[in-house]
N, CA, C and O atoms as a GROMACS GRO file, in nm:
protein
  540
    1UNK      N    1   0.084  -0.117   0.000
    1UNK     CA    2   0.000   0.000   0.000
    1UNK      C    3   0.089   0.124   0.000
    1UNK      O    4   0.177   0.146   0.083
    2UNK      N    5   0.056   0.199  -0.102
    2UNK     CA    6   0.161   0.342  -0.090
    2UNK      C    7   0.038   0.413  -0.085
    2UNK      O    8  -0.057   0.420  -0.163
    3UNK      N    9   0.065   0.470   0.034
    3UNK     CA   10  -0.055   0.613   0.090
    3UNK      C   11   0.056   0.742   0.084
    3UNK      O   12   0.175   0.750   0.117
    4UNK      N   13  -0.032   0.831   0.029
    4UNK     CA   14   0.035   0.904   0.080
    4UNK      C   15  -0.065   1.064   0.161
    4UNK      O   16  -0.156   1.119   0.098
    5UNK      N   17  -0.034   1.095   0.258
    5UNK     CA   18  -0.094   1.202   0.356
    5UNK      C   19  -0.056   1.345   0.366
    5UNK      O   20   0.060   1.386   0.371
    6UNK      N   21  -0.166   1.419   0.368
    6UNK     CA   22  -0.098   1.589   0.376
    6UNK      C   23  -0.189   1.648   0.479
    6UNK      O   24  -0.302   1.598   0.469
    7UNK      N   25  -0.179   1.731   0.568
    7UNK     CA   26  -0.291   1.816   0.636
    7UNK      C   27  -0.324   1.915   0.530
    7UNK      O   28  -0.266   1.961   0.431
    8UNK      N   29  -0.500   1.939   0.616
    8UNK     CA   30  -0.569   2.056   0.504
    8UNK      C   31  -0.561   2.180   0.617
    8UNK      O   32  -0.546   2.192   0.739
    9UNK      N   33  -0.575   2.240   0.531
    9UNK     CA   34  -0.614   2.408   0.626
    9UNK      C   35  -0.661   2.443   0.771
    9UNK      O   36  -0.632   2.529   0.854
   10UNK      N   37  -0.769   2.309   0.761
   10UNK     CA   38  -0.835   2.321   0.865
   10UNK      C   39  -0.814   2.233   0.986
   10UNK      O   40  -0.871   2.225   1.095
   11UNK      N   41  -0.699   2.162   0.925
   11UNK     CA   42  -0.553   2.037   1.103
   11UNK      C   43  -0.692   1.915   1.068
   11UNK      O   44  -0.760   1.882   1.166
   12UNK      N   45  -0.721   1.868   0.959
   12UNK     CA   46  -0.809   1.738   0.941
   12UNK      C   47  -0.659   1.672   0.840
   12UNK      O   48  -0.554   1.732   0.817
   13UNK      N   49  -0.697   1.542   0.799
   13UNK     CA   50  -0.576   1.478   0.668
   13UNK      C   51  -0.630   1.438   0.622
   13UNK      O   52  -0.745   1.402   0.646
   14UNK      N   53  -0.557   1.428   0.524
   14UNK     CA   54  -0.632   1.359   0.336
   14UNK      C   55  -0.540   1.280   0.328
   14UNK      O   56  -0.431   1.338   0.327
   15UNK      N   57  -0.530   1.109   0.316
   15UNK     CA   58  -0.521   1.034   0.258
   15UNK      C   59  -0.544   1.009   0.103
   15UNK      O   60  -0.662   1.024   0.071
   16UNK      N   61  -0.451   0.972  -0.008
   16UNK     CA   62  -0.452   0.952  -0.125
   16UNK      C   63  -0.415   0.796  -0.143
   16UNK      O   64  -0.308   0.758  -0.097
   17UNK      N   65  -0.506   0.695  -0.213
   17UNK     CA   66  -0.404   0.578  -0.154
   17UNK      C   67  -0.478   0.492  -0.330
   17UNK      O   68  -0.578   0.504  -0.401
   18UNK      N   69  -0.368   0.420  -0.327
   18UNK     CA   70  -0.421   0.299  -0.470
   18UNK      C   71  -0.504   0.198  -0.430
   18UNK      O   72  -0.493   0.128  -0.329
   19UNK      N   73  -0.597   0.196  -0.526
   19UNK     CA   74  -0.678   0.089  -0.510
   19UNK      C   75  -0.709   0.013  -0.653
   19UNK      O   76  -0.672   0.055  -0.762
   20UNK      N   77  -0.786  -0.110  -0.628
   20UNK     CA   78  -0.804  -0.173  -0.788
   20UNK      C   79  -0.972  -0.190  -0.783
   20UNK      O   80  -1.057  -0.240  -0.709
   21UNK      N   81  -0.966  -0.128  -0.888
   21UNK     CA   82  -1.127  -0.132  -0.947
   21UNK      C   83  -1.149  -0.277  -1.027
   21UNK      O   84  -1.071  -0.316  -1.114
   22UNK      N   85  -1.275  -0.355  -0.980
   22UNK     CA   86  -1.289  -0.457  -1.095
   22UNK      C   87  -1.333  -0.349  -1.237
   22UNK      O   88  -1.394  -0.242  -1.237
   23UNK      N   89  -1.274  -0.430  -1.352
   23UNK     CA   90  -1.238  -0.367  -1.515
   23UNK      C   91  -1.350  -0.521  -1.577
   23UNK      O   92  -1.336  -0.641  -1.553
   24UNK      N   93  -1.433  -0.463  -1.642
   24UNK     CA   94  -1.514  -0.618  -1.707
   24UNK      C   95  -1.348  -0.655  -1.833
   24UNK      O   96  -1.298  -0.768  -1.832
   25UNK      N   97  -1.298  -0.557  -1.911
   25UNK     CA   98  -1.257  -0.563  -1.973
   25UNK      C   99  -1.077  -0.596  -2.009
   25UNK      O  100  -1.016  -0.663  -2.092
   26UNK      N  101  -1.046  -0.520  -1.910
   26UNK     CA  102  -0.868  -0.560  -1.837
   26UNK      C  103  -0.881  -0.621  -1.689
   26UNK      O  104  -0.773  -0.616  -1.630
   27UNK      N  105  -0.994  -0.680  -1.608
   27UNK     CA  106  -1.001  -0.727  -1.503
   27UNK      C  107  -0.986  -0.642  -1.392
   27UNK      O  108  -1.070  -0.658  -1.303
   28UNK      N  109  -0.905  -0.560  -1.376
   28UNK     CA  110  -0.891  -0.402  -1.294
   28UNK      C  111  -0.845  -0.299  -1.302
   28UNK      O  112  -0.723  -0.308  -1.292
   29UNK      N  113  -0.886  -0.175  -1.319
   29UNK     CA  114  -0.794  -0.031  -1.326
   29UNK      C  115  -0.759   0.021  -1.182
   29UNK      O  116  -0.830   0.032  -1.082
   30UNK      N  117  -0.614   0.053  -1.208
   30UNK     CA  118  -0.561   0.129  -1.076
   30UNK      C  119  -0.612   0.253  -1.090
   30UNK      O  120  -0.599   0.335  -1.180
   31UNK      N  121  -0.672   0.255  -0.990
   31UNK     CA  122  -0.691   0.428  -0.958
   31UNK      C  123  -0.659   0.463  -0.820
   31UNK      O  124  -0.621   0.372  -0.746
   32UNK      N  125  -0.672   0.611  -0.764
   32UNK     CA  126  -0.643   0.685  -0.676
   32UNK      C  127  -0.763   0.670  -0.600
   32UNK      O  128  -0.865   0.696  -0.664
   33UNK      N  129  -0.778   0.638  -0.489
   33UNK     CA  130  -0.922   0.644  -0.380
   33UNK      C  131  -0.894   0.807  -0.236
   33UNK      O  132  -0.774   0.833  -0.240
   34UNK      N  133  -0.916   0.836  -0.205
   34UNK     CA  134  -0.964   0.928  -0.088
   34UNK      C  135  -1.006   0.928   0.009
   34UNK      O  136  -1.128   0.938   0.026
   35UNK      N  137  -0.907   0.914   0.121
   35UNK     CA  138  -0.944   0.897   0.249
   35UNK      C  139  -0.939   1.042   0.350
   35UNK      O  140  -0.882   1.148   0.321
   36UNK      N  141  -1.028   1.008   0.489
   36UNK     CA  142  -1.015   1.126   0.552
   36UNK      C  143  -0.997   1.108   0.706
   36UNK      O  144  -1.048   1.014   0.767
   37UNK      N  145  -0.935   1.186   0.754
   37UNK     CA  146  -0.865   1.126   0.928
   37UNK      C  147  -0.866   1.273   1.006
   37UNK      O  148  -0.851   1.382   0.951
   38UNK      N  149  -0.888   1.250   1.144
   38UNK     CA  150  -0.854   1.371   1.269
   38UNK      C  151  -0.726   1.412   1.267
   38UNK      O  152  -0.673   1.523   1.271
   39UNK      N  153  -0.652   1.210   1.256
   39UNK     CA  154  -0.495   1.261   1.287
   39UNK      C  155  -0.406   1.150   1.185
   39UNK      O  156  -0.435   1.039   1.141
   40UNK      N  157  -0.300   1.228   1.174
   40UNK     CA  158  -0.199   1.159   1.058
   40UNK      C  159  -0.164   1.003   1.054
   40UNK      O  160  -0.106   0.955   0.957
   41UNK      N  161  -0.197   0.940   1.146
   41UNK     CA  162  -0.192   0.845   1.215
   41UNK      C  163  -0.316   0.708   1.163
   41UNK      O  164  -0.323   0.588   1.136
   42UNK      N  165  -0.393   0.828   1.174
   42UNK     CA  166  -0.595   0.752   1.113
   42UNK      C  167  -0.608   0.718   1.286
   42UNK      O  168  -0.546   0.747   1.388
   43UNK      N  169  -0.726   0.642   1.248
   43UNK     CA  170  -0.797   0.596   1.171
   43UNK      C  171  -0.829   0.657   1.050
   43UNK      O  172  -0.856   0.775   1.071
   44UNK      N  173  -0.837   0.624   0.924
   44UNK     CA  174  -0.829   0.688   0.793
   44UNK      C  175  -1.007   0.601   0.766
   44UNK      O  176  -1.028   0.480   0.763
   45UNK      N  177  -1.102   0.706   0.749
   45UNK     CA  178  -1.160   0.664   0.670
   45UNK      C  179  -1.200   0.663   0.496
   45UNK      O  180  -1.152   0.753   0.428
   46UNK      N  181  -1.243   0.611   0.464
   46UNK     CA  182  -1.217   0.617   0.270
   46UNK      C  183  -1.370   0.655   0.267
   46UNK      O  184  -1.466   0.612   0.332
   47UNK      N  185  -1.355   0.780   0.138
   47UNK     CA  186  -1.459   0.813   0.118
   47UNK      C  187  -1.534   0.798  -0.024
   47UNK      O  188  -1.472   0.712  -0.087
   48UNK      N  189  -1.605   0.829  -0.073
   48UNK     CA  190  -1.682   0.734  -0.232
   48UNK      C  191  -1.629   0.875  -0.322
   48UNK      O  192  -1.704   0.919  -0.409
   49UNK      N  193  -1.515   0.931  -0.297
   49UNK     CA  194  -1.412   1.010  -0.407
   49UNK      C  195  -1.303   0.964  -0.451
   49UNK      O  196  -1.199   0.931  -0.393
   50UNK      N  197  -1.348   0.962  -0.605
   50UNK     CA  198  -1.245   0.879  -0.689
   50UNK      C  199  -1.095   1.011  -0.703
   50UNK      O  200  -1.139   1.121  -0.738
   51UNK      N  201  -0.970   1.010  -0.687
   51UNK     CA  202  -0.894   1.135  -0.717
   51UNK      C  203  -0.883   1.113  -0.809
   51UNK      O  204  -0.914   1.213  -0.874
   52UNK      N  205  -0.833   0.981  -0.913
   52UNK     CA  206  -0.837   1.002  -1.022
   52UNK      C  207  -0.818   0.857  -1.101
   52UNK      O  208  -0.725   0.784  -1.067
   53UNK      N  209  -0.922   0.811  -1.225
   53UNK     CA  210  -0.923   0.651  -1.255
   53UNK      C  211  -0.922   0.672  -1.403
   53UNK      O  212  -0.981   0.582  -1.462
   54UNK      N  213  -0.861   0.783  -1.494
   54UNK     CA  214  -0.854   0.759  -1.608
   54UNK      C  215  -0.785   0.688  -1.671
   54UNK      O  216  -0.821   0.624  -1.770
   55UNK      N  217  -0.671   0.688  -1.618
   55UNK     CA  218  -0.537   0.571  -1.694
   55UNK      C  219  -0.539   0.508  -1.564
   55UNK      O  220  -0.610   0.544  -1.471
   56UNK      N  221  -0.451   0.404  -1.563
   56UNK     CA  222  -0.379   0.279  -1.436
   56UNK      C  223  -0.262   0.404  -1.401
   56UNK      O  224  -0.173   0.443  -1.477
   57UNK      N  225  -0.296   0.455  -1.249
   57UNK     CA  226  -0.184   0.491  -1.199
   57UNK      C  227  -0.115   0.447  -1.069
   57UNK      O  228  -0.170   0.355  -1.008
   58UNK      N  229   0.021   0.511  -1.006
   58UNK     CA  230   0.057   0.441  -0.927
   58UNK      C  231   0.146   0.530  -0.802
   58UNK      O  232   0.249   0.579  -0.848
   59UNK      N  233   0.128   0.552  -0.687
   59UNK     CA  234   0.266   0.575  -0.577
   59UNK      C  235   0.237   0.768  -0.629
   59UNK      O  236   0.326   0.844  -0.667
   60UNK      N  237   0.096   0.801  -0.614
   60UNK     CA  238   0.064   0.904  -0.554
   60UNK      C  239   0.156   1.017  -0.461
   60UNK      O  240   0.221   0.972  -0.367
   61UNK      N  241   0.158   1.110  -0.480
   61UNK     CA  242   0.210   1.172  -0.368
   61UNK      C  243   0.116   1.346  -0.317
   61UNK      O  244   0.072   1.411  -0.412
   62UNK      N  245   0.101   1.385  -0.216
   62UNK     CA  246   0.010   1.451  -0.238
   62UNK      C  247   0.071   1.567  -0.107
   62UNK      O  248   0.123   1.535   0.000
   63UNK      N  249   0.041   1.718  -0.165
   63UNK     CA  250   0.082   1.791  -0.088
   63UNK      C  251  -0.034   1.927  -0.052
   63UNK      O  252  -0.136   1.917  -0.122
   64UNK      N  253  -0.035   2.043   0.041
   64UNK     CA  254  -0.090   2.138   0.055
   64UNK      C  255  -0.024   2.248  -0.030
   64UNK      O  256   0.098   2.238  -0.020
   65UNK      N  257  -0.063   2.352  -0.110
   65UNK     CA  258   0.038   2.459  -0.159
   65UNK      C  259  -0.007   2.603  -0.079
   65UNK      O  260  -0.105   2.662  -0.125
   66UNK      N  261   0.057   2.657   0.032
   66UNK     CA  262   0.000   2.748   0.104
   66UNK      C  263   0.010   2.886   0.040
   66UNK      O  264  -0.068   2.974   0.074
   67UNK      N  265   0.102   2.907  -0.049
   67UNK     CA  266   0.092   3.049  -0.131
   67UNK      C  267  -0.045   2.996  -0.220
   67UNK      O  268  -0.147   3.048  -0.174
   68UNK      N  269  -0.069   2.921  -0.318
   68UNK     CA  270  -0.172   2.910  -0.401
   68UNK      C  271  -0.293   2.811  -0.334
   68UNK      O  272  -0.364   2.741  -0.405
   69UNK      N  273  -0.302   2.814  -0.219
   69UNK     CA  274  -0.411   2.780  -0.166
   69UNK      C  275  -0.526   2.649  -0.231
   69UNK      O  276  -0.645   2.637  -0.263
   70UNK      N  277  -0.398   2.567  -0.224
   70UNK     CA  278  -0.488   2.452  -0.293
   70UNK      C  279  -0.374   2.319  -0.298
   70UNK      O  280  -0.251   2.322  -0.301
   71UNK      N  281  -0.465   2.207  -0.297
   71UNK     CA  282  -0.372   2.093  -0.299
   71UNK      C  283  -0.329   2.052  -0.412
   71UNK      O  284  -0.365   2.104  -0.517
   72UNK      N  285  -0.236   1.943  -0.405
   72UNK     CA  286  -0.182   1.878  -0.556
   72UNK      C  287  -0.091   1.731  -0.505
   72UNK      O  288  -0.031   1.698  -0.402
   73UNK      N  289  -0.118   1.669  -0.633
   73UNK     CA  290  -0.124   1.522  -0.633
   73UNK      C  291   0.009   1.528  -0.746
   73UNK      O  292   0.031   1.630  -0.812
   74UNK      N  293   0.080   1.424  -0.756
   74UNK     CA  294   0.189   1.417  -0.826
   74UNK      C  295   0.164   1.222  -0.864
   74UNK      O  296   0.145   1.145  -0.771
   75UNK      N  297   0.169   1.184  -0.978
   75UNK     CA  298   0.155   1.011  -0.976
   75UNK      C  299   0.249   1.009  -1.083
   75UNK      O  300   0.288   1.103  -1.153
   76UNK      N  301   0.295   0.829  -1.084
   76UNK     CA  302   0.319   0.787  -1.235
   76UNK      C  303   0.221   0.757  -1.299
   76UNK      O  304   0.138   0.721  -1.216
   77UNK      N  305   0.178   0.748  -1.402
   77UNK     CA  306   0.118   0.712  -1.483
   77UNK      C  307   0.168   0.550  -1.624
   77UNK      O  308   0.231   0.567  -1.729
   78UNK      N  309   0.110   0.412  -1.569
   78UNK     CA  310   0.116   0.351  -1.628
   78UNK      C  311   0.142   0.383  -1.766
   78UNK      O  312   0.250   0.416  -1.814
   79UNK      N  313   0.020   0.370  -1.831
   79UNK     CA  314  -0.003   0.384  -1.966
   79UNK      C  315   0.002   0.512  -2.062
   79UNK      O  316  -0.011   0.517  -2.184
   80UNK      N  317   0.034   0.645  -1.943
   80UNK     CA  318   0.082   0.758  -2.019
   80UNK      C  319   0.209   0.788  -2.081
   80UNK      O  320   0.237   0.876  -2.162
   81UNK      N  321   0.300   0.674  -2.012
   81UNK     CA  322   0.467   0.710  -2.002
   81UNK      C  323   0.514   0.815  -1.943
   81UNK      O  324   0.630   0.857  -1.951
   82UNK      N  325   0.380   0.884  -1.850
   82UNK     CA  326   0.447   1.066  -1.758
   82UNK      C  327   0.467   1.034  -1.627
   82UNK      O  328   0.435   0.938  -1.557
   83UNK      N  329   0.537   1.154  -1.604
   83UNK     CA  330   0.424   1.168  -1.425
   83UNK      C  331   0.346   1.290  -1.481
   83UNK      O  332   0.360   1.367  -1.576
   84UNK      N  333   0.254   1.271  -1.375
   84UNK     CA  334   0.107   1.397  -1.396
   84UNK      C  335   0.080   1.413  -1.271
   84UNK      O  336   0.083   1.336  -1.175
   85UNK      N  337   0.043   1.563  -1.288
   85UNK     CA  338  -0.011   1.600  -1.160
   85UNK      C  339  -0.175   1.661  -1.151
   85UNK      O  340  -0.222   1.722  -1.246
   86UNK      N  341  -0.231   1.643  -1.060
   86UNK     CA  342  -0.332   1.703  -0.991
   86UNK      C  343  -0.391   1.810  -0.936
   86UNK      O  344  -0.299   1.888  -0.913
   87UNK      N  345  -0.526   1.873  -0.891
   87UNK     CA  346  -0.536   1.966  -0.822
   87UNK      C  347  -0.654   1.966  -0.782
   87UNK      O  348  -0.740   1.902  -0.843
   88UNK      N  349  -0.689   2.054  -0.643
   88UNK     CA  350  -0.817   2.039  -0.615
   88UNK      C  351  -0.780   2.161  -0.491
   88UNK      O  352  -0.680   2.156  -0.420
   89UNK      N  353  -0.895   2.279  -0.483
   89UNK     CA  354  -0.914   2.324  -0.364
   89UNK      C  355  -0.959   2.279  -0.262
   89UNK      O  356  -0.956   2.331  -0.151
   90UNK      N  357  -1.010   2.161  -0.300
   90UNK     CA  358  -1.050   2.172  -0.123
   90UNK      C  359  -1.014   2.064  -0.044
   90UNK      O  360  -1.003   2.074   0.079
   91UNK      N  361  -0.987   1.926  -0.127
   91UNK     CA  362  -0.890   1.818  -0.094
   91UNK      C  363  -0.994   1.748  -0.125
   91UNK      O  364  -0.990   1.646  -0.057
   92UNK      N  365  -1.086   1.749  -0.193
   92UNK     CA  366  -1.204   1.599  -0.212
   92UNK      C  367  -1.238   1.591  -0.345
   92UNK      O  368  -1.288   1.489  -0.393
   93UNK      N  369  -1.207   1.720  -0.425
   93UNK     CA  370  -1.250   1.710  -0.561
   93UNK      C  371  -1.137   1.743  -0.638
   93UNK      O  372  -1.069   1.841  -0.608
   94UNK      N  373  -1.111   1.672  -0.732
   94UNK     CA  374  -0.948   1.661  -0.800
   94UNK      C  375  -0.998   1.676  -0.938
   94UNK      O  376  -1.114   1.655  -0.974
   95UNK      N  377  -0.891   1.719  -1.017
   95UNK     CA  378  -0.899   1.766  -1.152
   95UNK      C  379  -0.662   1.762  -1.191
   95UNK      O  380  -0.550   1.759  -1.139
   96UNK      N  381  -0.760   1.764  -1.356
   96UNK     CA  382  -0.557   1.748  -1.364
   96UNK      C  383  -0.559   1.904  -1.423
   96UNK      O  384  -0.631   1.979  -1.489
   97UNK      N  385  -0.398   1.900  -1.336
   97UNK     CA  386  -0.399   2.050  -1.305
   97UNK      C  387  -0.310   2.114  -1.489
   97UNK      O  388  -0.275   2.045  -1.585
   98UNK      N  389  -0.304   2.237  -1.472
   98UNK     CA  390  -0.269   2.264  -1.595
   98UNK      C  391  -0.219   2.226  -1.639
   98UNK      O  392  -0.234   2.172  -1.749
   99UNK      N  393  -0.124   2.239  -1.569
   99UNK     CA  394   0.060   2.140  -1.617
   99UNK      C  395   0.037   2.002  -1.602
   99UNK      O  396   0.140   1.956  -1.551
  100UNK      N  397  -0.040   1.916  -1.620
  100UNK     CA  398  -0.097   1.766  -1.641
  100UNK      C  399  -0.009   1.691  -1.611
  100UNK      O  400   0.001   1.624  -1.509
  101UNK      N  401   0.093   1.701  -1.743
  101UNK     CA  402   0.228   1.604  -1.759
  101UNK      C  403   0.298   1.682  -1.735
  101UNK      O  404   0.307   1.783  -1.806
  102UNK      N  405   0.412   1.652  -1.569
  102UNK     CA  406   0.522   1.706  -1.560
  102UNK      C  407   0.618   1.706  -1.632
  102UNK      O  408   0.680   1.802  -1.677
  103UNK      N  409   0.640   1.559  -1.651
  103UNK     CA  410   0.756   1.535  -1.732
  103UNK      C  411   0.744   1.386  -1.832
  103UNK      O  412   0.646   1.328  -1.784
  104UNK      N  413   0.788   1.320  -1.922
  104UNK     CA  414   0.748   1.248  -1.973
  104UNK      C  415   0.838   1.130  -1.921
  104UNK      O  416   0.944   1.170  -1.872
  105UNK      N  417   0.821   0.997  -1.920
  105UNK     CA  418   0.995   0.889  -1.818
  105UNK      C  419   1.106   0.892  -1.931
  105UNK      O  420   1.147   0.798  -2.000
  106UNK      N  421   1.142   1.014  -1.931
  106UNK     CA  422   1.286   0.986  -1.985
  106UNK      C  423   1.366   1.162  -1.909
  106UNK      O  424   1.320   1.276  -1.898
  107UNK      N  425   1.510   1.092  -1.870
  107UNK     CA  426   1.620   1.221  -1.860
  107UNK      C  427   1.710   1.195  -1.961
  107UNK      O  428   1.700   1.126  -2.062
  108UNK      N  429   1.810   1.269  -1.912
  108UNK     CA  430   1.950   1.326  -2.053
  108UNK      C  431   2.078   1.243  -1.881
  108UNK      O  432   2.076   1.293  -1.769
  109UNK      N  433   2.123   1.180  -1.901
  109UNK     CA  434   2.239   1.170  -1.811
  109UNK      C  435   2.352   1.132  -1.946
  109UNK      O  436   2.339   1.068  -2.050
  110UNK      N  437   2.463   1.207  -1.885
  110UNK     CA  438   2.550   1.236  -1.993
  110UNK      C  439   2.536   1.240  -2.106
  110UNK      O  440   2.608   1.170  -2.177
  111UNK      N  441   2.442   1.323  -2.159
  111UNK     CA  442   2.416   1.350  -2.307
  111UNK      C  443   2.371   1.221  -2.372
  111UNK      O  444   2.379   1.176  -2.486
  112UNK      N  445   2.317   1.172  -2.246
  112UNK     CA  446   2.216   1.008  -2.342
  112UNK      C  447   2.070   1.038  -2.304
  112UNK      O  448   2.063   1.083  -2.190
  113UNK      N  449   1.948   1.026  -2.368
  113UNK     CA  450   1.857   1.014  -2.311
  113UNK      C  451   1.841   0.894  -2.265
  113UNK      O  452   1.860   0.802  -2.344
  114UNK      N  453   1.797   0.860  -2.106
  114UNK     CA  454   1.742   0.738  -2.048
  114UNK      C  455   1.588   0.731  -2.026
  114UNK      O  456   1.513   0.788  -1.947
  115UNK      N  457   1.562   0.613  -2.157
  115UNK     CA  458   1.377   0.588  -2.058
  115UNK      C  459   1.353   0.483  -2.022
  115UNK      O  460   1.322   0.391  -2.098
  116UNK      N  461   1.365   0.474  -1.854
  116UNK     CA  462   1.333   0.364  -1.755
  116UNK      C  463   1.212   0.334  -1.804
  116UNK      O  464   1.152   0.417  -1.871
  117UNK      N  465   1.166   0.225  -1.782
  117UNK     CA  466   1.024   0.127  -1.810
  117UNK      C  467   0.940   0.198  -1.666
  117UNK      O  468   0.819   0.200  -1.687
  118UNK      N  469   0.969   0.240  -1.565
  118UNK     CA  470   0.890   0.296  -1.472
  118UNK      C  471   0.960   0.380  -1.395
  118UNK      O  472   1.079   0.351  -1.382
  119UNK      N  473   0.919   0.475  -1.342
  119UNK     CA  474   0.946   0.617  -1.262
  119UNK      C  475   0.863   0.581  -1.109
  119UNK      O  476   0.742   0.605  -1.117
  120UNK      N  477   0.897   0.543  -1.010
  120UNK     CA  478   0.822   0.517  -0.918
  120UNK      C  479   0.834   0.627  -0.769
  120UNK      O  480   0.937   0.663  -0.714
  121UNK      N  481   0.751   0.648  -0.748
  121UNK     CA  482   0.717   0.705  -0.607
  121UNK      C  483   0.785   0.842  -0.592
  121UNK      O  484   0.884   0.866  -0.522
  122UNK      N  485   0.699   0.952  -0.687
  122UNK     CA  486   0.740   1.052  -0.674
  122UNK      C  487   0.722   1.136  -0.616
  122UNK      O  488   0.600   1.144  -0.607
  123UNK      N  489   0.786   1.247  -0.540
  123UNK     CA  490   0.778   1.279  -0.395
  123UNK      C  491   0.797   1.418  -0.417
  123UNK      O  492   0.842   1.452  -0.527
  124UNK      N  493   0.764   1.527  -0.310
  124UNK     CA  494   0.817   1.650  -0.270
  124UNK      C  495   0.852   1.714  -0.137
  124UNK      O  496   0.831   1.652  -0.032
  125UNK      N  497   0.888   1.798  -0.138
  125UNK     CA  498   0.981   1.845  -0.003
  125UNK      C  499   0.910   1.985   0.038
  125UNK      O  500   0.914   2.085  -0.034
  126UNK      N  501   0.853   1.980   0.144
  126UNK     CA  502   0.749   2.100   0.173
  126UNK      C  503   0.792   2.135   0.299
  126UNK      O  504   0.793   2.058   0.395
  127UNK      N  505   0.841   2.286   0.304
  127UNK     CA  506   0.885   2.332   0.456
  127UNK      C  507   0.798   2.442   0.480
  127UNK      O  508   0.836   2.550   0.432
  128UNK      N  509   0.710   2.441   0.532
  128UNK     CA  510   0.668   2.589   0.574
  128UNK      C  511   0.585   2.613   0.489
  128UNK      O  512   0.572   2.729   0.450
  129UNK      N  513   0.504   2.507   0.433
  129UNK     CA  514   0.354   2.559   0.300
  129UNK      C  515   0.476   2.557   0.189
  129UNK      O  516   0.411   2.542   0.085
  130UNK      N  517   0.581   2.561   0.160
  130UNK     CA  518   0.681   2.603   0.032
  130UNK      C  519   0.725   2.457   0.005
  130UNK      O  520   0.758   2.371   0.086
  131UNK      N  521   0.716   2.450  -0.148
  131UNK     CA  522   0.742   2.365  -0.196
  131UNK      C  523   0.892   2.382  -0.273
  131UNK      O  524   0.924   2.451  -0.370
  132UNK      N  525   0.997   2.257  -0.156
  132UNK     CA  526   1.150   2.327  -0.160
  132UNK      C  527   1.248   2.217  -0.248
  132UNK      O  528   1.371   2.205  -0.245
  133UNK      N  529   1.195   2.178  -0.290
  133UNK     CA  530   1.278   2.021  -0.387
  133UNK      C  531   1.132   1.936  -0.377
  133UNK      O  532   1.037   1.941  -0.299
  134UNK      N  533   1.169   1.843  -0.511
  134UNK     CA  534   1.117   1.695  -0.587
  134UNK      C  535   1.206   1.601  -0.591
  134UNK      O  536   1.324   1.630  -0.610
  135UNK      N  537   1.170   1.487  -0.577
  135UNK     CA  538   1.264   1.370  -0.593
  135UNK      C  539   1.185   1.216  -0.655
  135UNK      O  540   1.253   1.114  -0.671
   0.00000   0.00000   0.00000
């Protein structure tokens, strides 16, 4: 299980976590489910908000943005070949945010492009509402 947790505005948490949908057709799609807790800890309950089940995605990561007053979700994306990100004001209703596809799975290391078969568990570094490094 890769969850991943952020506090909202109001000292409640949002849980983002993978789940598998029965698929009549591929047997199951990964999608993003939505949970909600007092304390970081949980009890986490899951609520009937999908964050997001268009493609098979995977290893979520999800943060508060305190200058732009709104949350955001960061995933790989199976079948897109990206990572993509998310957005939602209020932490229950998600949409892909402008910038959709961060980046596509490939870098340049020494003037080679590398594209790994998967990009997993992408993360950010938040001090103080500021979003201070990705990894």
């Amino acid at each position: 299980m890769n969850a991943a947790v952020t506090q909202t505005p109001e000292g409640k948490y949002i849980m983002i976590i993978k789940g598998d949908r029965p698929d009549k057709t591929s047997g199951f799609n990964v999608l993003q489910a939505l949970a909600v807790s007092d304390s970081p800890a949980g009890p986490f309950e899951l609520t009937d908000k999908v964050v997001y089940d268009e493609i098979n995605t995977e290893d979520a990561s999800v943060w508060y943005d305190d200058a732009r007053k709104r949350f955001y979700a960061m995933f790989h994306a199976h079948g897109g070949n990206y990572l993509g990100m998310l957005t939602s004001e209020d932490g229950m209703n998600w949409k892909k945010a402008t910038e959709h596809v961060l980046m596509h799975k490939q870098y340049v290391l020494n003037g080679e492009i590398v594209k790994p078969q998967r990009v997993e568990r992408p993360s950010v570094y938040v001090e103080n509402g500021v979003v201070l490094g990705t990894g």
